[in-house]
LOGULO-97244 format. One record per residue (C-alpha): x, y, z. Coordinates in steps of 0.02 Angstrom, whole numbers, plus 50000, padded with zeros to 5 digits. Layout:
% residues N
XYZ/...
//
This chain:
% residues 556
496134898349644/495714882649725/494594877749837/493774894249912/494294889750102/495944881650061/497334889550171/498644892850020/497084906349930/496964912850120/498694915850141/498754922949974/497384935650000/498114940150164/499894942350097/499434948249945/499964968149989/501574962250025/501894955549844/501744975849796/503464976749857/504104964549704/503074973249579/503844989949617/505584984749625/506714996149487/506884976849411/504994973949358/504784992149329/506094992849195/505384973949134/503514978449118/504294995349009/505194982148907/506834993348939/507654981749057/509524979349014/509774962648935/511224959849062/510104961949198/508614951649130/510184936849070/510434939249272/508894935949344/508444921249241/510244911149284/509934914649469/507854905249421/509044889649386/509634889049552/508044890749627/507354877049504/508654864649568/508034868449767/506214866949700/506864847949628/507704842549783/506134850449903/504734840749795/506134824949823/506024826649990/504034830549999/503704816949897/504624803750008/503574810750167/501714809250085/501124795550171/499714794950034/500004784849880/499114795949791/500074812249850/501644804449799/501294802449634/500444820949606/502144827749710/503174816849577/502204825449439/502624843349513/504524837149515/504514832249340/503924847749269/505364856449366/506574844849288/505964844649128/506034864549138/507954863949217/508404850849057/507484863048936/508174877949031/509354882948907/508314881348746/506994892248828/508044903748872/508844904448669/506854906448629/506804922248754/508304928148668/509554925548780/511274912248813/511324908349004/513004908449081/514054892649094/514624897349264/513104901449402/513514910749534/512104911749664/511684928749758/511554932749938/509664932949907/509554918449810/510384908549952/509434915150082/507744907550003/508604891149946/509374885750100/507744893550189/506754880950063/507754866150086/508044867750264/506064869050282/505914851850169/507084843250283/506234847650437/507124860250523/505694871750568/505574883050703/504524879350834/504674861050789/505574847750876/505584831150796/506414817950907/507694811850812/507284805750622/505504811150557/504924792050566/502724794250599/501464794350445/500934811850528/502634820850560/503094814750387/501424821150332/501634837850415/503384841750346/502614838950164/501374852050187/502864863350257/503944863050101/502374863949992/502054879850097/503774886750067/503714884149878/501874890949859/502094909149874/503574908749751/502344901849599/501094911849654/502144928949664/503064924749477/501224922249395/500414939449480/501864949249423/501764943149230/500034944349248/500164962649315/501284965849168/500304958949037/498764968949092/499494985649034/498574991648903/499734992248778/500594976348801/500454967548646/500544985048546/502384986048624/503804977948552/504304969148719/505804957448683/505574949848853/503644944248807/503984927148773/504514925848956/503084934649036/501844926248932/502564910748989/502194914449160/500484920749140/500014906749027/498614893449071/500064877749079/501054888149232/499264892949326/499204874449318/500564871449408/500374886549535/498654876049571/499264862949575/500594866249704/499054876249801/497854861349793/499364850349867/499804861150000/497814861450051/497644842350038/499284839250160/498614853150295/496854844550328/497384833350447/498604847250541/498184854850701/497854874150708/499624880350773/500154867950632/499394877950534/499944892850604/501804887450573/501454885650376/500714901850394/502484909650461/503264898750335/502114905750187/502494922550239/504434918950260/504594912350085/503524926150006/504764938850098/506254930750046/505474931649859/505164950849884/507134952049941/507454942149769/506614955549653/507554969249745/508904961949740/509174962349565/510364972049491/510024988049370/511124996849263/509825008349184/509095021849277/507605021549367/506215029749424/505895019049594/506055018549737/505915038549723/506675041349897/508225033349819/508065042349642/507965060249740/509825065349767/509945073849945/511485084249898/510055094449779/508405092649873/507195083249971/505685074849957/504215082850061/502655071750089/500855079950146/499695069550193/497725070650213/497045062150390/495325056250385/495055043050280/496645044250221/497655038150361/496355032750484/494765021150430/493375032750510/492955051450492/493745061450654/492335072950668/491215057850711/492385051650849/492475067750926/490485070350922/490375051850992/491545054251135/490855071751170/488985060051175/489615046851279/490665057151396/489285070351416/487915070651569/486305057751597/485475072551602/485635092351686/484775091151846/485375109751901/484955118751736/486665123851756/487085139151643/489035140951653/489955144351475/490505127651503/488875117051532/488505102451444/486985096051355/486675078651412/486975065051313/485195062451226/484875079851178/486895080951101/486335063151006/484955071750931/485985088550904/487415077750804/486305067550717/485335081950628/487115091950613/487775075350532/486135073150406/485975089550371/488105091550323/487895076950223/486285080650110/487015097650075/488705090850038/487955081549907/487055096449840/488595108949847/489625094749724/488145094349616/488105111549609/489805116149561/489975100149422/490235104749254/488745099049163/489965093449025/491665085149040/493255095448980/494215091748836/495905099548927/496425098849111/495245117249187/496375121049351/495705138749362/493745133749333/494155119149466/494885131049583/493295144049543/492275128849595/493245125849752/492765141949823/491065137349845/491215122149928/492355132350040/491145143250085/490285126750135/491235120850235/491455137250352/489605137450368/489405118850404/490995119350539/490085137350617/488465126550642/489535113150750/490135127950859/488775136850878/487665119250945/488945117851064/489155097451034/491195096851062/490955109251209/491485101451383/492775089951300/494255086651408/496015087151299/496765073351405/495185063251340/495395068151169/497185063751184/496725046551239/495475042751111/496775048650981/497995033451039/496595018951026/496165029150839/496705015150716/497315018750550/497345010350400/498524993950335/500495000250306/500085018850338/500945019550513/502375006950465/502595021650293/502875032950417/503995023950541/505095018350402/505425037550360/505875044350519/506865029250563/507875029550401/509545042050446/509985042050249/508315047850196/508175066150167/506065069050186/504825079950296/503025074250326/501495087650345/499885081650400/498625092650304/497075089950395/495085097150400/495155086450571/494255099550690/495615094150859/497545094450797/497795086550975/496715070650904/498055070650765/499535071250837/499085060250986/498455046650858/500585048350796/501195047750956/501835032650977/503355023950882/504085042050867/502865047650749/502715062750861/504155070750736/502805071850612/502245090850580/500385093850590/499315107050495/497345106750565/495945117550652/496025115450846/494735116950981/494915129651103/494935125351291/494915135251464/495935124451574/496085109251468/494055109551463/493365116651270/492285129051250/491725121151077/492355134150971/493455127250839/495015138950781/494845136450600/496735136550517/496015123350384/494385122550355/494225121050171/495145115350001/495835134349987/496525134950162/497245119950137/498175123749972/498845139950072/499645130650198/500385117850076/501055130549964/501615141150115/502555125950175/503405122950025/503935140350002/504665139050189/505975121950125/506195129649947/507875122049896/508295130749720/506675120549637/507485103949688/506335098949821/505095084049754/503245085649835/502185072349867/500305072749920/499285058949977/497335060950003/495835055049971/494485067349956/493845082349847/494455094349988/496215088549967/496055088249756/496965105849725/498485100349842/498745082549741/498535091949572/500045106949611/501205093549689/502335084549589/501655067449629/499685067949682/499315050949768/497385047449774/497005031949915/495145025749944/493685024549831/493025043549846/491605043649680/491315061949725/493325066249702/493515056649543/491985060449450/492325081949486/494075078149444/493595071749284/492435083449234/493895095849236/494935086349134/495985077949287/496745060649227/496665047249366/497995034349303/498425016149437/500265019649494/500885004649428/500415008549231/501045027049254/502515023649328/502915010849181/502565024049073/503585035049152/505045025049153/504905022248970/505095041848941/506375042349055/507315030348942/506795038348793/506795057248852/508385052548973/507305062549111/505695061249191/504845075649224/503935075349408/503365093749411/501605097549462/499875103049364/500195089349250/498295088149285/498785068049316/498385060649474/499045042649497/497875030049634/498205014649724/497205001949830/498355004650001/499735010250106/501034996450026/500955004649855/501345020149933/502925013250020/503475003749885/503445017549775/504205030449883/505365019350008/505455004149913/505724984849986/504944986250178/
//
């Protein structure tokens, strides 16, 4: 995509988690299914032609601001293929099967990102003052690259979601009557324009200083906003299967959302930032040979301590999975032999967290310390704004469990603290202290894959609503696999080999969200329900946080 440093692939990559929001609208759902009411589709496309007709006026106005012979002409080009698509507008859109409306009427969102568009190509920017008419080579210069950097995102957005469509397996075994119009915008000619429009906007920000650049940024990330608004914006008829928060009806039940910690929420492993802070926190050295039940080791000997804990946890990790993998792969999904397996790597893990106690590394830890380093604990891309959208929302009907191996629930809870997060419920072992000091021993509540499917199955019980609650579980790791398979939507986030390849060899289906959920709104169409209900044995994953809250809560 251009030049590998240009700023419109930099934006794009940096944005790019954002454009998840568009892709799980109920719109592009029920379009990549191919079940999309024609009405709505007939919809969509008439509202393109007002768009196309801001696009026209925008490149008008870029094109009399290049300064750069050569610009102008390549900006004229990109004008005439908009026009030539507005004149041909209606012939394409008899090819795709469709008659557009005489009449036009543009929505709300639709005139939000026009008059955004063509306010940005006439130079009314914030943060920029021009004095008076936009007369100098440069400020003429500089507004070019700000329209180019409005319309950018929008090409960009309409080719990754055809392209995101078209990648579904069975695709071109479907008979999709809206194909013709996603192969159009996946097809080599529009990539060339979407380049195009990329390599302009990167030739017409060389010369721009770096908070100019910093206001195409904002203006980038503006337009690809108001595109995301467009997509939700569309209307439905059907039903649909997305956002589920919205699908659940809170007169019959609730959704309730667990959620794994490490790794899962945060980008590090607790139990190594509570053995660092116990190492840095800890004495030089123990001049006094004190005894006391609370004494210390000093920092070297509690480095050495950790690090053979931490080599010797890891090696026989490794050896436990091997141990309890199937030497050959299941034809059907094997809950019961997975659960069988389970027990021994729970057994592991009690020995492995008994070790930790008994060398004494997280003794002399002070809780107001722990506290702190749970607030500076940084967690992952979209997880905490996933979880401020839920409690903030007063319509939305949803508890949230924290399901955690995480030796300190204080660590935990501290780490949710802020933007009243501190709602959230939290399920976890915890350290046990004599005046705020611990002793190192670590209360085990859930210390293994079998505890932790007791307390998630005990907390279900507890909200039971006549079978109409909807459970969701999001983790990451083999210790959280029997929890994702019995809820009703199992959520697998990160890259865990050691999760996916046991899973497998039991018979578990791993399946990206955004193919299952197209497949699930075609059986909801055909089936007129979609069944959600757990020990499907099908486990859906996704690369971040935003597919998670697009999924569950929809637009952010």
């Amino acid at each position: 995509m251009g030049d590998e440093g240009g700023i419109a692939r930099r934006f794009w990559i940096k944005f790019k988690a954002e454009s998840v929001f568009a892709v799980y609208t109920p719109f592009v759902i029920c379009l990549a299914s191919g079940d999309l009411d024609s009405q709505s589709f007939r919809h969509c496309i008439s509202q393109d032609v007002h768009i196309l007709k801001a696009f026209a006026q925008a490149y008008e106005l870029a094109q009399d601001c290049a300064d750069d012979d050569e610009d102008r002409v390549a900006i004229c080009k990109l004008r005439k293929h908009v026009l030539n698509e507005l004149k041909n507008r209606d012939d394409v859109a008899r090819e795709w099967g469709f008659e557009l409306p005489k009449e036009i009427t543009c929505d709300n969102a639709t005139v939000k990102y026009r008059d955004f568009l063509l306010a940005t190509a006439s130079g009314k920017v914030e943060g920029e003052k021009f004095s008076g008419k936009i007369a100098t080579p440069f400020e003429r210069t500089k507004v070019a690259a700000y329209s180019l950097g409005a319309m950018a995102p929008h090409m960009r957005l309409y080719s990754f979601i055809c392209k995101e469509i078209q990648a579904l397996s069975d695709f071109n075994e479907t008979s999709y009557i809206y194909k013709k119009w996603i192969d159009s915008y996946s097809s080599k000619k529009f990539e060339a324009s979407v380049l195009q429009t990329e390599d302009m906007l990167d030739k017409l920000s060389v010369s721009l200083t770096g908070e100019e650049l910093e206001v195409i940024e904002k203006l980038y990330h503006q337009a690809l906003k108001l595109e995301v608004d467009f997509f939700s914006a569309q209307p439905v008829a059907q039903k649909t299967i997305v956002p589920l928060s919205r699908v659940v009806n809170p007169a019959e039940g609730n959704l309730t959302i667990f959620c794994d910690f490490d790794l899962t929420c945060t980008a590090i492993d607790s139990s190594a930032l509570l053995a660092e802070f116990a190492i840095i926190t800890a004495p030089k050295s123990d001049p006094n040979g004190s005894e006391t039940q609370l004494a210390r080791l000093p920092s070297a000997d509690l480095r050495n301590t950790w690090g053979v804990l931490s080599r010797q946890y890891s090696e026989e990790y490794e050896q436990c999975i091997e141990s309890i993998m199937p030497s050959e792969t299941a034809h059907n999904f094997n809950y019961e032999g997975l659960c069988k397996a389970l027990e021994q790597l729970s057994d592991f893990e009690k020995k492995a967290n008994l070790r930790v106690v008994e060398s004494g590394v997280l003794k002399g830890l002070n809780v107001d310390d722990i506290k702190r380093a749970g607030q500076r604990l940084i967690l992952q891309d979209g997880c905490r704004g996933f979880f401020q959208k839920i409690v903030k929302d007063v319509n939305l009907e949803a508890d949230v469990h924290v399901l955690s191996y995480c030796w300190c629930g204080d660590l935990i809870r501290s780490a949710f603290s802020s933007g009243g997060l501190d709602v959230l419920k939290v399920h976890s072992n915890e350290l046990a202290y004599e005046e705020s000091i611990s002793t190192g021993k670590i209360l085990g509540e859930v210390e293994s894959p079998l505890e932790k499917l007791q307390a998630f199955n005990n907390i279900l019980k507890d909200c039971d609503n006549d079978g109409n609650n909807v459970s969701i579980y999001i983790g990451g790791s083999v210790g959280d696999l029997l929890c994702l398979l019995e809820a009703d939507v199992g959520i697998v986030i990160g890259s865990s080999p050691s999760l996916q390849k046991l899973g497998e060899q039991f018979g578990v289906s791993f399946i990206p969200l955004f193919p299952g959920l197209v497949k699930k709104q075609r059986d909801l169409t055909e089936a007129g329900s979609s069944n959600r209900k757990g020990l499907s044995g099908v486990l859906y994953t996704v690369s971040g946080w935003a597919e998670i809250h697009a999924f569950i809560l929809g637009s952010s």
